[in-house]
VOLUMRO-947459 format. One line per 3 residues: number of its first residue (from 1); their letters; for each residue x, y, z of N, C-alpha, C. Coordinates in steps of 0.02 Angstrom, whole numbers, plus 50000, padded with zeros to 5 digits. Atoms other than C-alpha are relative to their C-alpha. Last residue first. Example, Ala and Ser with C-alpha at 12.3 -4.5 7.8 and 13.67 -1.06 7.14 Angstrom:
BEGIN
2	SA	49958/49941/49997/50684/49947/50357/49961/50055/50037 | 50045/49941/50000/50615/49775/50390/50045/50060/50000
% end
This chain:
BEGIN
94	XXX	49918/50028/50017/55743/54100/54560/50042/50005/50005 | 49920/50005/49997/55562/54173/54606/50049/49956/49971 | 49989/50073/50010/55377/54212/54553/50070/50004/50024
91	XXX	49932/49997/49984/55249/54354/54572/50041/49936/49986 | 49982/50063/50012/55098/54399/54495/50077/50010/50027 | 49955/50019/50089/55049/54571/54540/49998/49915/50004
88	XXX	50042/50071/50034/54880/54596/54666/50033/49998/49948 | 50021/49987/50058/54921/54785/54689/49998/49935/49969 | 50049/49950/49989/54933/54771/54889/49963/50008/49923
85	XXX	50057/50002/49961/55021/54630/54888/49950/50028/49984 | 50054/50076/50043/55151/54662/54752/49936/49987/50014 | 50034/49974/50059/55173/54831/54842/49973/49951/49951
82	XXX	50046/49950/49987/55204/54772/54999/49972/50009/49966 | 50079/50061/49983/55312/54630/54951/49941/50041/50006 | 50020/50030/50070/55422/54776/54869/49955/49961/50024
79	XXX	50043/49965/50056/55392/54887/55014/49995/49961/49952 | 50087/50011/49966/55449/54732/55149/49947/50056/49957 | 50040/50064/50025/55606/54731/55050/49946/49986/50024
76	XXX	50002/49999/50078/55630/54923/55053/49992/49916/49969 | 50087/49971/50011/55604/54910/55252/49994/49984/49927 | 50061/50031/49971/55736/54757/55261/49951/50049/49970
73	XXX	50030/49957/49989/55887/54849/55165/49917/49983/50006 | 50005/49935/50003/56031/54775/55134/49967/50063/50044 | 49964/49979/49955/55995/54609/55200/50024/50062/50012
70	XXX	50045/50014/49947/55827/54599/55101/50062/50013/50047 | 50044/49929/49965/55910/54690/54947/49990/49981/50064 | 49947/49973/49947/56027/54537/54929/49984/50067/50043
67	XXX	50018/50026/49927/55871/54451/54865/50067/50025/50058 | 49941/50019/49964/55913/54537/54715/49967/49994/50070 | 49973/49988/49927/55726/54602/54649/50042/49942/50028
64	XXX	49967/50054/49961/55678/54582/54470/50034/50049/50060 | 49953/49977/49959/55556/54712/54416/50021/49947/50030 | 49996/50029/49953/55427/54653/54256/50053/50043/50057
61	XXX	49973/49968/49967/55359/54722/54102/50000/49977/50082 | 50037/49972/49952/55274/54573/54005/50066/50034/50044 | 50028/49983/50008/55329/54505/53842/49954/50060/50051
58	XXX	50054/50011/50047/55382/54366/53895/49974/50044/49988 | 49996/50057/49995/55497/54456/54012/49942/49961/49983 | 50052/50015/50059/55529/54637/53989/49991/49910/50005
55	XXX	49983/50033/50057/55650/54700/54125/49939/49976/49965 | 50088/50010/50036/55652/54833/54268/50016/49947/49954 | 49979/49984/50065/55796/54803/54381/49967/49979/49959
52	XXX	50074/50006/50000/55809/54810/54586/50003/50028/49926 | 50034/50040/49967/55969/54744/54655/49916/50022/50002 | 50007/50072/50048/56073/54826/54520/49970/49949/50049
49	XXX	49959/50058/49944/56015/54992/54570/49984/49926/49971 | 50028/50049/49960/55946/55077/54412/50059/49997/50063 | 50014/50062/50014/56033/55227/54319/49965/49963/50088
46	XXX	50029/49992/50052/56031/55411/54298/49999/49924/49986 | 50070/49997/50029/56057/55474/54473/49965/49969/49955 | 50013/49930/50047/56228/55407/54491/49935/49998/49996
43	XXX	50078/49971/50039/56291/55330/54641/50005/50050/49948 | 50058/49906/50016/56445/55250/54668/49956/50010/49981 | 50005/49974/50084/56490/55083/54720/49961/50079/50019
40	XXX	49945/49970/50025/56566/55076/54902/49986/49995/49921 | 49961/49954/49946/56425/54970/55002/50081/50015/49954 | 49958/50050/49942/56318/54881/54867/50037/50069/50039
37	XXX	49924/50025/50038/56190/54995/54796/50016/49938/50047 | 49973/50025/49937/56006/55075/54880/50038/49929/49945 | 49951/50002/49957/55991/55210/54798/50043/49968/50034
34	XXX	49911/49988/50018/55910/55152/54630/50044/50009/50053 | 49950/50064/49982/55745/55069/54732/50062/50038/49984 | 50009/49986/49942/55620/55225/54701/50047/49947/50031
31	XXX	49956/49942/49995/55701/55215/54514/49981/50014/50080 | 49909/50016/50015/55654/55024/54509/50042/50090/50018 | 49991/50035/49946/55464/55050/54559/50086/49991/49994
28	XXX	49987/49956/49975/55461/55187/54421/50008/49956/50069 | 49941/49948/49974/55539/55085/54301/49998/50061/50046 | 49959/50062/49985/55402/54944/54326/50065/50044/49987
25	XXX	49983/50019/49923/55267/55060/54325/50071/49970/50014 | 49932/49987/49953/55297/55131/54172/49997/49987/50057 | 49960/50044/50043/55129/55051/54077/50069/50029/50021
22	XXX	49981/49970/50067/55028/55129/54212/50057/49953/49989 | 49985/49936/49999/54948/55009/54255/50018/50040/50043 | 49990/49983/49934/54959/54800/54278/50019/50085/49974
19	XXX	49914/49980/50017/54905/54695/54127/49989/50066/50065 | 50009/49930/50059/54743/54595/54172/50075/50014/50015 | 49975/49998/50080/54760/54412/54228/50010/50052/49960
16	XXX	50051/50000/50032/54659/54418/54382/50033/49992/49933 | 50015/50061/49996/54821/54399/54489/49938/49976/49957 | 50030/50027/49917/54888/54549/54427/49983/49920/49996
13	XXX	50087/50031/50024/54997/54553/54259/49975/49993/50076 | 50062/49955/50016/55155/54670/54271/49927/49976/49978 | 50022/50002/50072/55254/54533/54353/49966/50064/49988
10	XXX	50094/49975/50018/55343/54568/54508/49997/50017/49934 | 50045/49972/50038/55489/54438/54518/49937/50044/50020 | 50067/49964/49976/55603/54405/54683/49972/50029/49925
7	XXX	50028/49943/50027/55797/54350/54644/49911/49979/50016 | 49936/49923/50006/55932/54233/54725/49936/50062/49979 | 50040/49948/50068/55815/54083/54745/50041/50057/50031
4	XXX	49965/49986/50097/55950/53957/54827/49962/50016/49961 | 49924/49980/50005/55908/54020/55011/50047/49981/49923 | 49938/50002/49977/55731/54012/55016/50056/49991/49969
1	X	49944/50008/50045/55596/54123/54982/50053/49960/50036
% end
């Protein structure tokens, strides 16, 4: 990634083309993300972190990832690549 892509896609389609299960993945990868804020917003249990935020995009359940995460919070950007990786998503940036 460099420096004028601001955000990190994982698609819910693997690389094979199939659709990526379970059909809540993509808010449960976002609620294992909610903690991690900017420095002095408050936490509430009941919403996203705005540097990791499920969305629908064509059609397809996706998690945009704030590339501000990576300074934040290295391990939790080496899980999202992790997890793309490992579960063969489609990925893309901007």
């Amino acid at each position: 990634m460099n420096q004028t892509e601001q955000f990190f896609v994982l698609h819910g389609t693997t690389i094979d083309g199939e659709r990526f299960r379970p059909s809540d993945w993509a808010e449960r990868l976002a609620g294992v993300l909610a903690p991690y804020r900017p420095p002095g917003v408050r936490t509430s249990h009941l919403t996203y972190s705005p540097y990791a935020v499920p969305r629908v995009i064509n059609d397809v359940r996706c998690v945009v990832i704030d590339n501000r995460l990576r300074g934040l919070e290295p391990l939790a950007w080496k899980f999202v690549h992790d997890f793309a990786i490992d579960n063969k998503l489609q990925t893309s940036t901007f």
